[in-house]
DONUSE-824549 format. One line per field, with one value per residue (C-alpha): residue number from 1; residue in three letters; x, y, z. Coordinates in steps of 0.2 Angstrom, whole numbers, m for minus. Each point is the difference from the previous one (the first is absolute). Layout:
DONUSE-824549
n	(NUM  ...)
res	(ALA  ...)
xx	(X  ...)
yy	(Y  ...)
zz	(Z  ...)
//
This chain:
DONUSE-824549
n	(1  2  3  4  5  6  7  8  9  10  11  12  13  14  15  16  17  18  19  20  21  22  23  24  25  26  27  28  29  30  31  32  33  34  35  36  37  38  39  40  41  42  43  44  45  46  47  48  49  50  51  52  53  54  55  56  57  58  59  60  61  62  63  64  65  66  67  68  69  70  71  72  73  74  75  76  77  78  79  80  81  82  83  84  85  86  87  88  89  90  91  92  93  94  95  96  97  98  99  100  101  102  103  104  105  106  107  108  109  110  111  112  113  114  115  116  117  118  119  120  121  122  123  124  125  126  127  128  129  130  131  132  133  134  135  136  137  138  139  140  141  142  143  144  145  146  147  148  149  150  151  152  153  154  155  156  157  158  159  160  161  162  163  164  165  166  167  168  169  170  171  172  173  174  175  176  177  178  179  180  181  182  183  184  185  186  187  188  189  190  191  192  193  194  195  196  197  198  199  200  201  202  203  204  205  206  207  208  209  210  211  212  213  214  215  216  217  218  219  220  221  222  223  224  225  226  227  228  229  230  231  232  233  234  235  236  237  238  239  240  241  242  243  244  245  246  247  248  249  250)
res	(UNK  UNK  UNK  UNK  UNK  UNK  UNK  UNK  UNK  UNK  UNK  UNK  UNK  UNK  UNK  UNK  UNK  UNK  UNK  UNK  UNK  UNK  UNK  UNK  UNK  UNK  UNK  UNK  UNK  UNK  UNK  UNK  UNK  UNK  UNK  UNK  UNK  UNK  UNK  UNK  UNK  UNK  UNK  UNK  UNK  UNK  UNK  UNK  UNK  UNK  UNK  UNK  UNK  UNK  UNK  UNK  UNK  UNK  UNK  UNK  UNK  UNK  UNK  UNK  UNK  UNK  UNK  UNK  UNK  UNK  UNK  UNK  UNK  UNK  UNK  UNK  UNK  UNK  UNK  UNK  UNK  UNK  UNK  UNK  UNK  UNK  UNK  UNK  UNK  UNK  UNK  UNK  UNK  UNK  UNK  UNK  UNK  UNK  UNK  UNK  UNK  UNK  UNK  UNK  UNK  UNK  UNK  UNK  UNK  UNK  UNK  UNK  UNK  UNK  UNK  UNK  UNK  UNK  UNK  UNK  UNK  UNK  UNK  UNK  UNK  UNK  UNK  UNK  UNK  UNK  UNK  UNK  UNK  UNK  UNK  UNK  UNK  UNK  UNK  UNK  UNK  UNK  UNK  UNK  UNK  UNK  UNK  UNK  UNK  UNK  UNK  UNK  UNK  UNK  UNK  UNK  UNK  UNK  UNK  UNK  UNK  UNK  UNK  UNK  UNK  UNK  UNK  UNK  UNK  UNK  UNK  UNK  UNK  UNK  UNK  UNK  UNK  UNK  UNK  UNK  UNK  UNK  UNK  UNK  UNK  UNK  UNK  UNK  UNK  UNK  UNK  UNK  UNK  UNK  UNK  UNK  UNK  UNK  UNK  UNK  UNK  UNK  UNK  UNK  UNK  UNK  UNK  UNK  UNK  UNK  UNK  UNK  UNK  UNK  UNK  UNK  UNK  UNK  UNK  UNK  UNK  UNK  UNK  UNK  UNK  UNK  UNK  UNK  UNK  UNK  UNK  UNK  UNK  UNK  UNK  UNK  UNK  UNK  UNK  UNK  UNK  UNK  UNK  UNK  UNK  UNK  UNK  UNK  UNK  UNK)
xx	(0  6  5  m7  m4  18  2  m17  m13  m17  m14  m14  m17  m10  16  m5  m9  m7  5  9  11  3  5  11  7  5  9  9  4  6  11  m10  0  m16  m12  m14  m18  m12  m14  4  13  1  m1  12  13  m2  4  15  7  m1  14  17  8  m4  8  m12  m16  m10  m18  m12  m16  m13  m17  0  m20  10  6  13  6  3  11  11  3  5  11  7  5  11  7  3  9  1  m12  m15  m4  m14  m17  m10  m18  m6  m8  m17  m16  m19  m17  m14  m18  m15  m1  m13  14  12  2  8  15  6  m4  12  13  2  1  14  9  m1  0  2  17  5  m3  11  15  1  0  14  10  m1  13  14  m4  3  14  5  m9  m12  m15  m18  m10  m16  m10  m21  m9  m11  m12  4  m2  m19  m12  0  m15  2  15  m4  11  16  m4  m4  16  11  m8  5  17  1  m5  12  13  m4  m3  17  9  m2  3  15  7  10  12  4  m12  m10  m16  m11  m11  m3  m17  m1  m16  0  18  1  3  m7  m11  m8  m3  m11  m12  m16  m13  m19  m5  m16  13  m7  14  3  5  14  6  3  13  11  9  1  20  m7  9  18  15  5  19  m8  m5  15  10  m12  4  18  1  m11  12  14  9  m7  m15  6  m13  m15  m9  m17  m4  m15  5  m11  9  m18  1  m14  m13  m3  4  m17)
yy	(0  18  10  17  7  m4  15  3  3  m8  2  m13  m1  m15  m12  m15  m8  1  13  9  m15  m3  20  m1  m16  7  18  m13  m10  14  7  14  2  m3  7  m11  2  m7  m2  m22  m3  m17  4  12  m9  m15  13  5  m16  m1  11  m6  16  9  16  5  m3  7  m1  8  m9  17  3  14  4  14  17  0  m18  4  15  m9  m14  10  7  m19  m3  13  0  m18  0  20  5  m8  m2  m9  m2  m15  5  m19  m4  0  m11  m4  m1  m10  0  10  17  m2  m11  15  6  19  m8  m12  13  11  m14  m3  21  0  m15  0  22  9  m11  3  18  5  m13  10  17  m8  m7  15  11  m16  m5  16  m2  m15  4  m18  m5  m6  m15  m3  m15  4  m13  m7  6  20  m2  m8  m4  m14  m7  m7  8  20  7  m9  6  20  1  m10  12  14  m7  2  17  3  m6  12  14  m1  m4  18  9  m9  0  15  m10  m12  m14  m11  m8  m15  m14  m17  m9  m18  m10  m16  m5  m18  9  m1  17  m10  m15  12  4  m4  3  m2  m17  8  10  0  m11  11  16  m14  m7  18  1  m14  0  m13  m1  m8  9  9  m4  13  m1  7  14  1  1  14  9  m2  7  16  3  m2  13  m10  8  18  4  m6  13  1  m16  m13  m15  m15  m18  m11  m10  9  m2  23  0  0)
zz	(0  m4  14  m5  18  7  12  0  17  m4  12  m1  10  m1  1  9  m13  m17  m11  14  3  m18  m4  14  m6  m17  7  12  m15  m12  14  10  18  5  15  2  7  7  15  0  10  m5  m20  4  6  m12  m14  8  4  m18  m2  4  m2  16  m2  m13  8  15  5  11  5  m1  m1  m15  4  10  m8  13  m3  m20  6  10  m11  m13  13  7  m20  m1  18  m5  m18  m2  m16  m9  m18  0  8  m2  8  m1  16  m2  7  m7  5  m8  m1  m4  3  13  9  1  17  5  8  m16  m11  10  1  m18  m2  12  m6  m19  m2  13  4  m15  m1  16  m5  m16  9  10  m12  m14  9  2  m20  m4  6  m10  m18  8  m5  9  m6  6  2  m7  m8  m16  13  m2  m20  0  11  9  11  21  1  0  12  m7  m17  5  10  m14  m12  13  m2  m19  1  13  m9  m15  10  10  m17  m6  15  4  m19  2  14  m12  11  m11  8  m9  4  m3  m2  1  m4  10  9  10  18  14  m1  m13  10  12  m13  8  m14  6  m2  m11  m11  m19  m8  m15  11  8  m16  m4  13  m10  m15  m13  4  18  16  0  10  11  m8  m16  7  9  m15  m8  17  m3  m19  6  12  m10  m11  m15  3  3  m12  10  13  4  m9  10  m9  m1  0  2  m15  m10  14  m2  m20  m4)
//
């Protein structure tokens, strides 16, 4: 594998499983220090005993629903390994069911966890990119790019994300930060595994969640994270960019 991030510092959220894990894998792989995430402990650590090399890799297990806790782990990262060039916003968790079924507090849990985390680790992290001429990729969703039933929260703060990410790409342009997102379709992880779709849901609106290309692996999202982020694509900013295997094409 290429080592295109050697003496690079990667933040990643989300690293104890899934995508997270498998992002966090490949930066690791392609020679980037590496500051990984997460509110599992246990995940956590089976991502860093994963890496032999312990020199480049530190971890904080955090609960990122907290403005204050996004601050000081964009602080931690650079006390740790002295800059950042890239932030992965990955972390993220889903809700299902009607919208009847919705209560106040998971509504406000998936707006804390899957935006407003997002938000303040950007607003941390812009001065130290700055810095650095880095970059930011965020984590949204096939869900931000069409509508997608039992799961309305998830798919308002994903396409929160996307606009963020678009938003934040202009106004940051000028510092020479580039900021995109990603969204995936369905990817074998376990967020996926807690889909819990009414057990009356209409199975057209459920086959619309899948793609004909059957799920994704986390690593090929990984390696899609990893080109954004790399100066091959010093081109790309402000760019949401689907990877779902045709399921929002048409």
């Amino acid at each position: 594998m290429s080592a295109r991030f050697t003496g690079k510092v990667v933040l990643v959220t989300g690293a104890g499983s899934g995508i997270g894990r498998a992002t966090a894998e490949r930066f690791y792989a392609e020679g980037a220090k590496v500051f990984l995430v997460d509110i599992n402990a246990k995940g956590l650590g089976e991502t860093v005993a994963g890496m032999a090399d312990t020199a480049r890799v530190q971890s904080a297990v955090v609960d990122l629903s907290q403005p204050a806790a996004c601050h000081e782990v964009v602080a931690k990262t650079v006390a740790a390994f002295g800059q950042l060039d890239v932030l992965c916003n990955i972390a993220g968790i889903l809700v299902t069911g009607r919208i009847e079924e919705i209560t106040p507090e998971a509504w406000q849990k998936v707006l804390q966890v899957n935006l407003t985390s997002v938000f303040f680790l950007c607003q941390a992290a812009v001065p130290e990119l700055a810095k650095t001429k880095g970059n930011i990729i965020n984590m949204a969703s096939s869900a931000a790019l069409v509508g997608q039933a039992y799961a309305i929260p998830y798919g308002v703060t994903k396409a929160g994300v996307a606009m963020l990410t678009k938003s934040l790409a202009m106004e940051v342009a000028e510092r020479g930060i580039r900021v995109n997102a990603v969204c995936p379709g369905a990817v074998n992880t376990p967020l996926a595994a807690t889909a819990n779709f009414p057990k009356d849901a209409t199975p057209r609106l459920i086959d619309k969640l899948m793609s004909f290309f059957g799920f994704a692996q986390p690593s090929e999202i990984a390696a899609l994270v990893a080109f954004i982020a790399s100066d091959e694509a010093r081109y790309m900013s402000g760019s949401v960019v689907p990877i779902d295997g045709a399921q929002t094409a048409g």
